[in-house]
C-alpha positions in Angstrom: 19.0 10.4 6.1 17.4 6.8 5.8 20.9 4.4 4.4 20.1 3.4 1.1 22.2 0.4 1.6 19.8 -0.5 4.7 16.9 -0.1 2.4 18.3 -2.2 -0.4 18.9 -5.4 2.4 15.4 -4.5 3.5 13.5 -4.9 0.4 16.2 -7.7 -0.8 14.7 -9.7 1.8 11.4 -9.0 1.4 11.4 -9.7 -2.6 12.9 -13.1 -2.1 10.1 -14.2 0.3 7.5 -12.7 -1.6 9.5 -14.4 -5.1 9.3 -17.8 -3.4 5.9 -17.3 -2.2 4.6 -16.6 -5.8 6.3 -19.4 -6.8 4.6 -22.0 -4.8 1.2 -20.4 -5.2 1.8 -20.3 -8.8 2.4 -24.5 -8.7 -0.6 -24.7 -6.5 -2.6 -23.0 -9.2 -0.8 -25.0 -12.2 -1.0 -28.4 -10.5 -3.1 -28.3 -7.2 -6.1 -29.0 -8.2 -8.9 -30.3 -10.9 -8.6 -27.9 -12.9 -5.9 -25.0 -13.5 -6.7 -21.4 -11.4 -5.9 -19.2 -14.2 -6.5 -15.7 -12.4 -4.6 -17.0 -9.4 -1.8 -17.8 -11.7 -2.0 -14.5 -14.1 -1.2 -12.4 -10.4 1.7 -14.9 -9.4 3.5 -14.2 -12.4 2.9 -10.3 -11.9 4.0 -11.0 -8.5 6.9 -12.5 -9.2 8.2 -9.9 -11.5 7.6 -7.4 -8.7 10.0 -9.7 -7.0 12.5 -10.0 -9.6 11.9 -5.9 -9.8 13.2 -5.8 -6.0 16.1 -8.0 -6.1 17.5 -6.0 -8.9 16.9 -3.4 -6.6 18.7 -4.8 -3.7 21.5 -5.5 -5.9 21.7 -2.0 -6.8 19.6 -1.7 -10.1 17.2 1.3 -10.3 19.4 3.4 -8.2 18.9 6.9 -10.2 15.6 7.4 -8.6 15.2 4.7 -5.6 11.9 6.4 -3.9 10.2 6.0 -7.7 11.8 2.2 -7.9 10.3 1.4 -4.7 7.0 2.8 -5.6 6.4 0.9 -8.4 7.7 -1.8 -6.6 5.0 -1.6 -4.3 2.1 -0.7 -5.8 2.6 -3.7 -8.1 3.0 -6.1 -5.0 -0.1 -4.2 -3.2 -2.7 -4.6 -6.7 -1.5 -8.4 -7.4 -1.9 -9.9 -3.9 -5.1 -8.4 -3.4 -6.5 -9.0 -7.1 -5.2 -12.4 -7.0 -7.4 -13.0 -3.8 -10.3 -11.5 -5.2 -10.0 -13.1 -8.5 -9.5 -16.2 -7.1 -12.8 -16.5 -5.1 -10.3 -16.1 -1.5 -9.1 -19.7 -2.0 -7.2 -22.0 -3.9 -9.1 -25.2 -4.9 -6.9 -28.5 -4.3 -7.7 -31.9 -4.9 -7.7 -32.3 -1.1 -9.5 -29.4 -0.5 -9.5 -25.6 0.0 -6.7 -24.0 1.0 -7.9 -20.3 2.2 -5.8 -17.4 0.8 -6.2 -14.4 3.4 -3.5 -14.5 5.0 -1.2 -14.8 2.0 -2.9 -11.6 0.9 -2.6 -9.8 4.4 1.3 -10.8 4.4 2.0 -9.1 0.9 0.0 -6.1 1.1 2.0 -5.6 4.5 5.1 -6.4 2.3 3.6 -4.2 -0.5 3.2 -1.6 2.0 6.6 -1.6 4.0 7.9 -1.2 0.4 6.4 1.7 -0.3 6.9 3.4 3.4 11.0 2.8 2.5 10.4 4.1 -0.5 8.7 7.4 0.7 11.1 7.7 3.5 14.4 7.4 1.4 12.6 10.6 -0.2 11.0 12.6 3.0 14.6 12.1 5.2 16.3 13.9 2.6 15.7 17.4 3.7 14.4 18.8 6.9 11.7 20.5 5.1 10.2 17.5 4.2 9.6 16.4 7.8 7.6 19.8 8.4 5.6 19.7 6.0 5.1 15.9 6.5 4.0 16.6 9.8 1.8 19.7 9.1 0.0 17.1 6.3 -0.6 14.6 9.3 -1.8 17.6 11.5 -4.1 18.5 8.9 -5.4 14.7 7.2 -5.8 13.2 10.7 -8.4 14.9 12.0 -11.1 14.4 9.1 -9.8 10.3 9.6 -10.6 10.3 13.7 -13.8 12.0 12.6 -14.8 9.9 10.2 -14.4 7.2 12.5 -16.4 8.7 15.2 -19.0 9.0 12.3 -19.2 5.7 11.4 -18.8 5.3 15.1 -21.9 7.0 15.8 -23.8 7.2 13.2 -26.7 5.4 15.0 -26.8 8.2 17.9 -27.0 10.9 15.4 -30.6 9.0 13.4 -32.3 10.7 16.5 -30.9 14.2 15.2 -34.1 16.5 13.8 -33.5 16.1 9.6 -32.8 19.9 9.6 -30.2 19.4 12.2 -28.2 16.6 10.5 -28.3 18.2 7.4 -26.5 21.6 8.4 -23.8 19.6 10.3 -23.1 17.2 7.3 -23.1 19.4 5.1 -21.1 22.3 7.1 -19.3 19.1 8.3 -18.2 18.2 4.8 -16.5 21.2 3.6 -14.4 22.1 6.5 -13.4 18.0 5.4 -12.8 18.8 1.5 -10.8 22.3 3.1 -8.6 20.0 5.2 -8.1 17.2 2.8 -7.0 19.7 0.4 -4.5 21.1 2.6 -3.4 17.4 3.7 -2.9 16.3 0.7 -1.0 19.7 -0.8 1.4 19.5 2.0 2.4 16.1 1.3 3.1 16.8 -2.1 5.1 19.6 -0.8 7.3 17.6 1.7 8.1 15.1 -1.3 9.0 18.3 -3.3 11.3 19.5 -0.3 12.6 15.8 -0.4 14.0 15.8 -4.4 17.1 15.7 -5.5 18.6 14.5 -8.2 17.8 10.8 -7.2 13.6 10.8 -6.8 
């Protein structure tokens, strides 16, 4: 089982950066430039709740359901960095120039995203159970990912495949997908199942 306490260091850590971050994007969009970045601004603030959100966390707040805590956690760090960036045209306008914004967004959503795999693992290391099932989801959701890729892949190979041809295989192609996303995704929702207690 994944220490809680471990966990709560983790994403104590990780909300203080991403709090002080905010905070200095939020002045850059206030005071950096000609003219106030308003979206940029509206996403720090959500971003800097999320960070208030995991310091409470780290200090032991929101302990009746942690995996939920952390959840909400990150999804709200994940939407705001990369709305903000999108939103904001990908930069922030200065009065001595452009400062370019992608790798602030890259940094959060991995943030957002570490979040949110502590958060799932303080749930699926609970029970045994959980791990099986976990894995039998990967066994199943993988494949349709590697084969979309080799799709995409080569996609330009297959043009030369007779119309008939393509057809069959996409087609035939695209239900054995929905039949194994279905199963993918039922067996996760089983392994969090497996995974509750009385603390979600």
């Amino acid at each position: 089982m994944l220490s809680l306490k471990l966990v709560r260091v983790v994403v104590g850590v990780l909300a203080v950066i991403l709090g002080l971050c905010a905070l200095a994007l939020a002045g850059g969009a206030l005071f950096a430039g000609p003219r106030v970045n308003w979206v940029l601004l509206g996403f720090e603030v959500v971003m800097i709740a999320a960070a208030v959100m995991g310091v409470l966390f780290a200090r032991g707040k929101f302990q009746d359901a942690p995996g939920l805590a952390l959840a909400c956690i990150a999804g709200t760090v994940f939407v705001a960095a990369i709305l903000g960036y999108m939103g904001s045209d990908k930069r922030l306008i200065t009065n001595n120039g452009e400062v370019p914004l992608r790798w602030f967004m890259l940094s959060r959503v991995m943030a957002g995203l570490l979040i949110g795999l502590l958060g799932a693992a303080t749930v699926l290391l609970r029970s045994r159970k959980s791990l099986v099932y976990l894995g039998k989801a990967a066994a199943t959701g993988v494949p349709v990912l590697l084969a979309g890729v080799a799709y995409l892949k080569f996609r330009g190979q297959l043009a030369a495949v007779p119309g008939w041809a393509s057809i069959i295989t996409l087609a035939f192609g695209g239900i054995i997908a929905i039949v194994l996303i279905s199963a993918s995704v039922h067996l996760l929702i089983r392994a969090f199942q497996e995974g509750k207690t009385d603390q979600a």
